[in-house]
N, C-alpha and C positions, 0 to 999 in steps of 0.2 A: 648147854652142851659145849664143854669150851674142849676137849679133844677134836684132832682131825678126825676127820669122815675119809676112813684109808678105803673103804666100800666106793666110795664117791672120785676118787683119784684112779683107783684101777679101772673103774670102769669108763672114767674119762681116757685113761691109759687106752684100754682096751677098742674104743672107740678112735681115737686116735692113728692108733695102728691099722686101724680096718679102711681109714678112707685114705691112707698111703697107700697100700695095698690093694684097693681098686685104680686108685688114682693113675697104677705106674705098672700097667702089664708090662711082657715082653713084648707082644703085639696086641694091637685094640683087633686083629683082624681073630684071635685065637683066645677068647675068653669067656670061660662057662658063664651061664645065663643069670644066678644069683649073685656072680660078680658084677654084673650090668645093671642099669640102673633100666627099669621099665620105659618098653619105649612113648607111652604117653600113658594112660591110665592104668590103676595096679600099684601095686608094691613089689620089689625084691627086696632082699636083704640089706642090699648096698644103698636103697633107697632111707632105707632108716637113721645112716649113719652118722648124716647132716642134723636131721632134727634130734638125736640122741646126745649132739651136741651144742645145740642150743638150748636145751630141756637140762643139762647139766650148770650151763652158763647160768638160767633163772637161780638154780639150786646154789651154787655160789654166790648171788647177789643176795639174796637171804643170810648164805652165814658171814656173809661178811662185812654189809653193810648192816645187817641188822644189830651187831653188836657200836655201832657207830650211833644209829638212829638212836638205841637205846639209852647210850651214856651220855646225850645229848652234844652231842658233834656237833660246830658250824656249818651248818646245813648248806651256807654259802659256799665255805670251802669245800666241801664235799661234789657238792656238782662242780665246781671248778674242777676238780679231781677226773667225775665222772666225764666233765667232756673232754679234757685232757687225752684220757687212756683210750675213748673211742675215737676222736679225731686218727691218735697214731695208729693202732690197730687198722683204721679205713685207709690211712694213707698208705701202708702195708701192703695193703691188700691190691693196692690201684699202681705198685712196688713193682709187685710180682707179675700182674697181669703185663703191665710195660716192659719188662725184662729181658733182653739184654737192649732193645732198639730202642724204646721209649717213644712211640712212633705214636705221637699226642694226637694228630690226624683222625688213627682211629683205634685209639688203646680202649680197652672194654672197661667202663666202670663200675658196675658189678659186679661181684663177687661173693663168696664164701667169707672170706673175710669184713668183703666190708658188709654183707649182711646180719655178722657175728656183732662188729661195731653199733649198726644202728638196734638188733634187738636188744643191746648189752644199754646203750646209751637212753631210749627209751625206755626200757623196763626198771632199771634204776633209777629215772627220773621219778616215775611212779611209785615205785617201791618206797623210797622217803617221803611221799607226800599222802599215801594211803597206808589204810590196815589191811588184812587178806582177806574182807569182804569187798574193800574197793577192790585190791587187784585183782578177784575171781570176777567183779562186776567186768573187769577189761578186759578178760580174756573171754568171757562171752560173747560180750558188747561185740570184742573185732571178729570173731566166729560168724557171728549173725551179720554182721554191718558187710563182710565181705562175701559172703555167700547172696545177698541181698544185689549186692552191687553188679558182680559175676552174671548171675540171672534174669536179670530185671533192668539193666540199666543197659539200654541200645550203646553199639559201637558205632562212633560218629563212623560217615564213608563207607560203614560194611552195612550196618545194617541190625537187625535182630541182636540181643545178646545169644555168647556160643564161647563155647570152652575147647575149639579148635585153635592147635598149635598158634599160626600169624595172627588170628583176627580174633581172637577175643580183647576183652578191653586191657587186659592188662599189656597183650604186646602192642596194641594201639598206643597205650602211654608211656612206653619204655620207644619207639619207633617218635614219640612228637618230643620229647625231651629228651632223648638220648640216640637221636638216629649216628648210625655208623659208629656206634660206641658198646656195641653190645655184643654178646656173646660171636664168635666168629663160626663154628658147625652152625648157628641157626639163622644168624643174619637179621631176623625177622623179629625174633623174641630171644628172653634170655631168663634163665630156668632160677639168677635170683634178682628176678628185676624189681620195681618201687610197687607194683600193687601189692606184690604176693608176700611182699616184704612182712605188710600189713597181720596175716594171719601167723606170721611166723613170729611177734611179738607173743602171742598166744600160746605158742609153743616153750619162750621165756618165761612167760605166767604158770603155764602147768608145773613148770622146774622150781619157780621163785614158792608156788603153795604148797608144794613137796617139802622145800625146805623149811614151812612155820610147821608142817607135820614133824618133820624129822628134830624141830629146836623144842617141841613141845613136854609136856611132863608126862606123856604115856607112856607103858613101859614097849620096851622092845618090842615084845611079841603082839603086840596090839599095833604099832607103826608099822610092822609088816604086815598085817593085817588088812589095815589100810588102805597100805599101798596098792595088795592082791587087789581088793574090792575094787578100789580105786580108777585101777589100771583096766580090768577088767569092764567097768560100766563104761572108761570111754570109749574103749575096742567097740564094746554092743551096740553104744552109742554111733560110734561111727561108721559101721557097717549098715546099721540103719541109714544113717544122710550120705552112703556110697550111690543108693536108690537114684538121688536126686541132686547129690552135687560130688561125682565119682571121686575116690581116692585117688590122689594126683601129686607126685611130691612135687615136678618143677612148675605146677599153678600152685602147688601150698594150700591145697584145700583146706576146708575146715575139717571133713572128716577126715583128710591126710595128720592136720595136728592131733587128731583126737586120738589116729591109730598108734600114730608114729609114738604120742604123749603116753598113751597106755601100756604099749610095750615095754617103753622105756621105765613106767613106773614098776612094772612087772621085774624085771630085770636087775632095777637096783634091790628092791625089794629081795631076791637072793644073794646078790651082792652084800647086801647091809647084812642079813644072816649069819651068814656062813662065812664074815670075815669079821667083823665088828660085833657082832654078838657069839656068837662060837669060837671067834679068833683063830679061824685057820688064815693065818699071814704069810707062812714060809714061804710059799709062791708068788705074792703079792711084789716084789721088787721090783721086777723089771717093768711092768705094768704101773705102778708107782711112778715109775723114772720119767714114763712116756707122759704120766697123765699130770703132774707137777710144771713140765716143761710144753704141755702139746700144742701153742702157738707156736713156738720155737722151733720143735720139731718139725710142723707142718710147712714153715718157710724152706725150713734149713732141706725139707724133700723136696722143694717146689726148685729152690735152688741149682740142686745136685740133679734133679730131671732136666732142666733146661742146659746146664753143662755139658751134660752127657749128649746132649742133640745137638746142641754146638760143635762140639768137638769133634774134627775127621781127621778116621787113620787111614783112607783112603780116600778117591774122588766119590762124592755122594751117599757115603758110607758114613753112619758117624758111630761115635763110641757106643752107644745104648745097641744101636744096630751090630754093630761087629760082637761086642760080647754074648748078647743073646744068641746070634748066629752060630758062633765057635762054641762057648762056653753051655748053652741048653737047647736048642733043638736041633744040634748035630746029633744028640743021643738022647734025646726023647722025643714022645707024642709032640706035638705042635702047642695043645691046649696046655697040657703040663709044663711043658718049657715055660709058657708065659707064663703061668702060676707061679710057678718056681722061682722066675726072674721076678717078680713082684717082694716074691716071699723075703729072698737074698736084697731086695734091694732096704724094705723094710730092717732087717736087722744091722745093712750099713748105716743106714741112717740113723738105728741106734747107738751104734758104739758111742758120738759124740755127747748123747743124751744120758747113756750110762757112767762116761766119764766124769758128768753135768753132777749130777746122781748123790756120785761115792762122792764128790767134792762138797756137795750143799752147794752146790750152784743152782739161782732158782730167777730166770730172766722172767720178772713180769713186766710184761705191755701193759 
């Protein structure tokens, strides 16, 4: 398959845009409930949008180093490469979280990014060194290995194993290696800290075996197929292990990757359709633009939200706050305003991306 995957861009696109979009109400105090991320067991909407883009990321490491693995590439140079891009991507990430103070004290090392880094770094380690019955071996293996661990393996000083917010083992081990360095709303745990890390490799392997389906010699209508069934058995699948090890994005359950994995196969699966086998494309651009560039973009929002907090046009007032105040909920509902303001905020962020775009400008980390 040497054409791009324009299905697989939009819907990176697409994704992209959705977790600017939660990421940047008008206010956290005024924001419908599929906007918000579940307050500890469950899925919303918003909960997906993380693992939709690391299920993308696997998919990209397939078509891209596989055509490397294949031509027989220096495999030395190669991971040279791969720690390279994950090292910057992580330090990126530990960028934003430090931003504007740099306050090393107690800047949070975890992250979205650097979560991205380590499943990007790892799964490509793997991916040149196995075929897709190792890598499906891996993403079981850490399914079971972490569900096992979660359940069964006491937390020193608490007690019992327990998938409660501070004391289960993983904020145990995010608190002995990373105390005062972790999310600041939780203090205690942190929603992408080093155990849960673990099954979110997993979530890389779903995306990385999607893509030996999607390089394979079936035809079209049979890799959508596929993917339906696909997607579908992990959903079943993982509603059955909700029973015993609940759907949970910020512990990254297993049956959280199965859900989140199966949706996501679901969804390209129309994706791939209706854009790359039917070729309705004429819509396809802007969603391109976003999903070509969407490290880029996701900094360059991270950036322009912390500015905007920064900057005061009065005492205690800063710019995010005054525009929202004047510009949307002097004349709307409260909920809408913020919506609204997310909405406008996403499409500034794209103007630089669409200029990116029309130019062939294309920043890879």
């Amino acid at each position: 398959m040497s054409q791009r995957l324009i299905s697989l861009d939009v819907l990176r696109g697409v994704t992209i845009a959705a977790m600017i979009l939660v990421n940047d109400p008008g206010s956290w105090e005024f924001v419908y409930g599929p906007l918000r991320h579940a307050e500890w067991h469950g899925a919303t909407p918003t909960d997906l949008v993380f693992p939709f883009f690391l299920f993308m990321v696997g998919i990209a490491i397939t078509l891209a180093l596989g055509k490397r693995v294949a031509s027989g590439t220096d495999t030395k140079g190669l991971v040279t490469k791969i720690l390279k891009r994950s090292l910057i991507i992580f330090l990126v990430g530990v960028f934003l979280n430090g931003f504007p103070y740099f306050d090393f004290s107690s800047i949070r090392i975890p992250g979205v990014l650097q979560r991205i880094a380590l499943v990007y770094l790892f799964c490509s380690l793997i991916f040149i060194k196995t075929d897709w019955v190792g890598q499906f071996r891996w993403a079981v293996g850490l399914l079971v290995a972490y569900w096992f661990i979660m359940n069964y393996i006491p937390v020193p000083g608490i007690g019992e194993p327990n998938l409660e917010p501070s004391t289960n083992l993983g904020a145990w081990l995010d608190n002995l290696l990373l105390g005062g360095h972790l999310w600041s709303q939780s203090v205690t745990w942190d929603p992408e800290g080093l155990l849960g890390t673990l099954p979110a490799m997993s979530t890389g392997f779903s995306g990385i075996l999607v893509g030996h389906l999607i390089k394979s010699k079936q035809t079209n209508t049979q890799k959508v197929v596929w993917l339906f069934v696909a997607g579908a058995l992990c959903i079943f699948v993982a509603l059955l292990w909700d029973l015993n090890f609940p759907i949970n994005k910020s512990l990254w359950t297993s049956s959280f990757v199965l859900y989140s994995s199966g949706i996501a196969m679901q969804c390209l699966a129309l994706c791939y359709w209706f854009i790359d086998v039917l070729g309705y494309t004429k819509w396809t651009a802007p969603w391109v633009a976003f999903g070509i560039n969407a490290i880029t973009i996701y900094v360059l929002s991270g950036l322009v939200a912390r500015f905007m907090g920064l900057i005061k046009v009065a005492p205690d007032v800063s710019l995010k706050q005054w525009i929202f105040e004047n510009m949307f909920i002097s004349w709307m509902t409260p909920f809408n305003a913020s919506l609204a303001f997310a909405i406008v905020f996403v499409f500034v962020c794209f103007i630089p991306i669409w200029i990116m775009y029309r130019k062939g400008i294309i920043w890879k980390i």
